[in-house]
N, C-alpha and C positions, 0 to 999 in steps of 0.2 A: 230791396227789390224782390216782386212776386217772380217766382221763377219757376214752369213746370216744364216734368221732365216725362219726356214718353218712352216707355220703356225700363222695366228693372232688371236689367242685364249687369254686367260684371259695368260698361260706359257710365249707364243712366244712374248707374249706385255710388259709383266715384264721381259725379260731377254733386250728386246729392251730397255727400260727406263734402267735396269742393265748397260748395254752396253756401252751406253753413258754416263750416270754420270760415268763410268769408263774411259773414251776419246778413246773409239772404235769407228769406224764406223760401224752402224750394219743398215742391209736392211732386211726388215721383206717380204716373198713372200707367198702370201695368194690366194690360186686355187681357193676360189671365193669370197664372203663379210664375211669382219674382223666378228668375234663372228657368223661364219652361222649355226656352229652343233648348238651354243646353242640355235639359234633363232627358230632350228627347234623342241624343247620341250624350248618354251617361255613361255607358258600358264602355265608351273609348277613352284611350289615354290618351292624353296630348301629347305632342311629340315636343313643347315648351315645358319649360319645369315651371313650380312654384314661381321661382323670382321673376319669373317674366310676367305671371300670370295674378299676379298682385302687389301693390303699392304699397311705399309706407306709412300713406296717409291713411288707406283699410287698415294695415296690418296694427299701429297705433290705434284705432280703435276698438282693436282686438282683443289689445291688450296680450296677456298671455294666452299664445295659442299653439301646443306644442308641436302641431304638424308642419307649422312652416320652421321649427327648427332646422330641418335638414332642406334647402330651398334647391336642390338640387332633381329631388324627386319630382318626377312629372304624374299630376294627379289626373286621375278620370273626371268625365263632365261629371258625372255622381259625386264627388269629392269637390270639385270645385265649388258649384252649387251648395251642397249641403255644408260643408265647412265654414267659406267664406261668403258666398254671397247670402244666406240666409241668415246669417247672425247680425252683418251687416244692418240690411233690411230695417230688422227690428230695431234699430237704432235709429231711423228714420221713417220720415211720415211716407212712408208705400201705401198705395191702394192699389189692390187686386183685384181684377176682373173689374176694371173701369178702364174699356176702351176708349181712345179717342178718336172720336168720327169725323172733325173738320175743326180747324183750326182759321180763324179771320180776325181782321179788324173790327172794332166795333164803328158802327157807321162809315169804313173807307172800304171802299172794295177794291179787288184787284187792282183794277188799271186806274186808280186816283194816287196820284203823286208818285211815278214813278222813280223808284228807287232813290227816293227823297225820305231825308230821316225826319221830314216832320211827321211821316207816318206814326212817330215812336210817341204826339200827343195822346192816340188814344191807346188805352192796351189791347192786347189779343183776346180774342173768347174764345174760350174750347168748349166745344160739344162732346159733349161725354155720356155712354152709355155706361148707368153703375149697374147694381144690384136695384136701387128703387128707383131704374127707372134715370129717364135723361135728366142732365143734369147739366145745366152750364158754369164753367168756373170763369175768371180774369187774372191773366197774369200779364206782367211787362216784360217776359223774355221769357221766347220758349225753345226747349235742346230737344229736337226728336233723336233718340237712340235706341230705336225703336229696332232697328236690324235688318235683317233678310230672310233667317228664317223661317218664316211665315209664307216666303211664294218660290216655290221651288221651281225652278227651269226644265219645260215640261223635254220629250222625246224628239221632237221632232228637230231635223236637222237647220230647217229655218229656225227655229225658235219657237215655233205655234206647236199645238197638240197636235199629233197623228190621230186622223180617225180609231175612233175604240177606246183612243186613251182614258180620255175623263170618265171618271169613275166607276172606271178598272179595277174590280179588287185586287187583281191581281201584281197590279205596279204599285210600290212603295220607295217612297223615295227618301235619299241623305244614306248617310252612313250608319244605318239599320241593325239593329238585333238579329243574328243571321241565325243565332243556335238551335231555332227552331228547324234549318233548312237543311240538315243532312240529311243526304240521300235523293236531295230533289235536285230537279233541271231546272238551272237557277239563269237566265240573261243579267248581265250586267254590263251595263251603259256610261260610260266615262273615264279619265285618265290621271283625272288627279287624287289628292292625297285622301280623302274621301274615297273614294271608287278604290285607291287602291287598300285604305284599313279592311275596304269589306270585304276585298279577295283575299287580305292575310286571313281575315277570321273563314269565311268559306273552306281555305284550304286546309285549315285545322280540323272540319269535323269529322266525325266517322259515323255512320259511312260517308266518305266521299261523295260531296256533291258533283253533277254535270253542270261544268260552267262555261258559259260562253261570253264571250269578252268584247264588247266590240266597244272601239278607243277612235277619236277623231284621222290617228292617222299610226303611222309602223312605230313610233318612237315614243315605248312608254317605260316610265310614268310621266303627266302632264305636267313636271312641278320640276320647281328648280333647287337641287341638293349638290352641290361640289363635291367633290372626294373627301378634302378634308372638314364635312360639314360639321358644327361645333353641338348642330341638334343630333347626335347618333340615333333616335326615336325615327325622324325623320329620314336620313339615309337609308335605316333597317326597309323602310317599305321599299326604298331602289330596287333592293334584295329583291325583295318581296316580288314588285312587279317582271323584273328580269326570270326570276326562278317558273313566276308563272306560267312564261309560254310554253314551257315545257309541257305542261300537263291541263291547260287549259285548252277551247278552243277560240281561238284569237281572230276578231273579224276586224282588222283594221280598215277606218274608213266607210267599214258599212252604213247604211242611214235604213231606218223602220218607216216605211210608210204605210202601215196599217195594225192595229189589235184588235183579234178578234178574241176576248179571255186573255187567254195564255199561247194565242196560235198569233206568232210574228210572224208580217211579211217585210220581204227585204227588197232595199231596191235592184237589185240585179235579179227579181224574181223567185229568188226565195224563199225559204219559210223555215221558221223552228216551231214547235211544241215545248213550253217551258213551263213550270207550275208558278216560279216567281218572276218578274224581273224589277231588278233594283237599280233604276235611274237615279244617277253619281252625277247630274249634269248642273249641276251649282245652282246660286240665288239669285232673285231678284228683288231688288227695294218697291216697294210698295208706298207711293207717296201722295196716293188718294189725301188725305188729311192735311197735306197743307195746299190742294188744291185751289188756295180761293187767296193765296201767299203768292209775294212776287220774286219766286226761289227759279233761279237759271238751270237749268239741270243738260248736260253733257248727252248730246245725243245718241251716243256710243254706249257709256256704262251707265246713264243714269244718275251717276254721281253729279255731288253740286259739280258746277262749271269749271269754277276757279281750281280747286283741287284736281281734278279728273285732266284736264289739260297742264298741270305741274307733274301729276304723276306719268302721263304719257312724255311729256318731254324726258322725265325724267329715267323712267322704267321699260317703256315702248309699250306696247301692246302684246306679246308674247308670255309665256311663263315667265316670270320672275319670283326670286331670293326675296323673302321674308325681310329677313337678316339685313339684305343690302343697304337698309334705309331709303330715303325715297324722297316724296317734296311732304314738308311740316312748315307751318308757320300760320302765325295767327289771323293775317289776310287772307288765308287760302280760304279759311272758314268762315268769311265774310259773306251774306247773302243779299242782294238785291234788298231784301226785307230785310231791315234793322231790329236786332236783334231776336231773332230767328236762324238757329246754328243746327246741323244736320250734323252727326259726332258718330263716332264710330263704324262697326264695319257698314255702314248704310251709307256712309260718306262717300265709299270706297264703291259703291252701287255695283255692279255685277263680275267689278273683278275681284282674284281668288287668294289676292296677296298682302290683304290686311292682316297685322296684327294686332294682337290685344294692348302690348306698349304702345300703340301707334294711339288709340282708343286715350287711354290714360294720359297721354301728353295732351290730346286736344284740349281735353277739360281745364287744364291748366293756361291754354291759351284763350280758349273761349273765357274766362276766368277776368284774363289783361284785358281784354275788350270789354267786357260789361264795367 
């Protein structure tokens, strides 16, 4: 079976090696360099170690690779990437910098045969922007793992951009290289684990940045860690956010409805003067590309239907435990469009409690289905 994969992330790379030790041909299309979300928060350590954060099906490819010796250590996005997922790579057919722009039937559109797998007579086309130029491929089953990194959830307390926002030099978003920022009046906008790595790192510089905090509501951090959490990476931030009130200024609940630069207005009529602010307010899936595909997607997260309504039954809607497990199984990833699977954290569409093992089990279920 032709099988292409969108996205060369830690997902789209394990379903690649999947793929093949199954005797598929599978083509991985990657809109710019394999691992680029992660390389763009490289500087953080994961608060998972190794062994969560790779398979034995990679790590067998690997062959001898003396850092996963110790699988206890938890590596940086830099280290993951460069370690593991680029050596990978090379062991498979990646294309770089080939976007894919829409994904369809060949002569069925949309609304012909709904949710009827005789759709699966003709194969998908992808519209693919390379290097020379567009380019169409066919395959019979395609895995977007394509992510969220790519559209980051702007300021504004609806969900929309606050006047001033777009392109703002002054707003940089995700969990940022702060080392540049001592000494400056830094906003920072959000609760979870994210928002809080980049207040451990702010509080370490010298001189001391002016931080101002503002969190959806008084109870931070936004993320769920037990007392006795088995991630100690992840607890430490607890720390982290608890110790900060002290010495931060903490606007909980606040909401921006205006940038003008670096001059925030707030809505009880306020205003700061900041040189940065670092919006921590999470991703969005981006699902332009299968557009013209007959994928249900969850009006809430975004995520496919089936999954997004197992994970709420199962998780609620609230901060949730990584760790807790959640709903998996190979129906869940079932779409309206025969075969056509949405994998990894894009699955998971805007909630913040996907993990990478979640990621790597699908592939193996997407796997039974084909």
């Amino acid at each position: 079976m032709r099988i292409a994969i969108v996205g060369a992330g830690p997902v789209g790379l394990e379903m690649a090696l999947a793929a093949r030790e199954a005797g598929h041909d599978a083509v991985v299309l990657e809109a710019g360099a394999v691992g680029e979300h992660i390389a763009s928060w490289g500087h953080v350590t994961l608060f998972t170690p190794w062994s969560m954060n790779t398979t034995p099906r990679g790590r067998k490819a690997l062959g001898d690779a003396p850092f996963l010796a110790d699988e206890a250590v938890c590596p940086t996005g830099a280290e993951l990437r460069d370690r593991y997922l680029l050596p990978l790579a090379a062991q498979l057919d990646v294309r770089p910098n080939h976007r894919v722009v829409a994904v369809s039937r060949h002569w069925k559109p949309k609304g012909a045969e709904l949710g009827n797998a005789s759709r699966t007579t003709v194969p998908f086309s992808l519209l693919v922007d390379t290097p020379d130029g567009e380019q169409e491929l066919v395959a019979d089953a395609v895995v977007d793992a394509s992510g969220v990194f790519g559209d980051p959830a702007p300021l504004g307390a609806g969900g929309a951009p606050v006047p001033g926002e777009r392109g703002n030099p002054a707003v940089v978003y995700g969990p940022v290289d702060c080392s540049g920022l001592a000494g400056k009046r830094v906003l920072l906008v959000g609760a979870g684990a994210s928002a809080t790595t980049v207040l451990r790192d702010l509080l370490a510089l010298e001189p001391a940045p002016e931080v101002h905090w503002i969190t959806p509501d008084a109870q931070v951090p936004g993320f769920a860690s037990p007392p006795d959490d088995p991630l100690p990476q992840r607890r430490e931030l607890v720390h982290v956010a608890n110790r900060a009130l002290e010495v931060v200024h903490h606007l909980p609940g606040a909401a921006i409805t205006r940038l003008d630069g670096g001059r925030v207005t707030l809505d009880d009529g306020g205003s700061l003067q900041v040189d940065t602010i670092v919006a921590c307010t999470g991703f969005r899936p981006d699902h332009r590309l299968s557009r013209e595909l007959q994928v249900h997607l969850c009006w809430g997260s975004e995520g496919t239907m089936k999954l997004a309504a197992a994970l709420l039954s199962a998780k609620g809607d609230g901060p949730a435990d990584c760790l807790a497990g959640g709903a998996e199984g190979p129906d869940l990833l079932k779409s309206p469009e025969p075969r056509f699977f949405v994998l990894g954290n894009k699955s998971y569409g805007r909630r913040s409690d996907f993990l990478l093992g979640v990621g790597y089990r699908q592939v193996d279920e997407v796997l039974s289905l084909l």
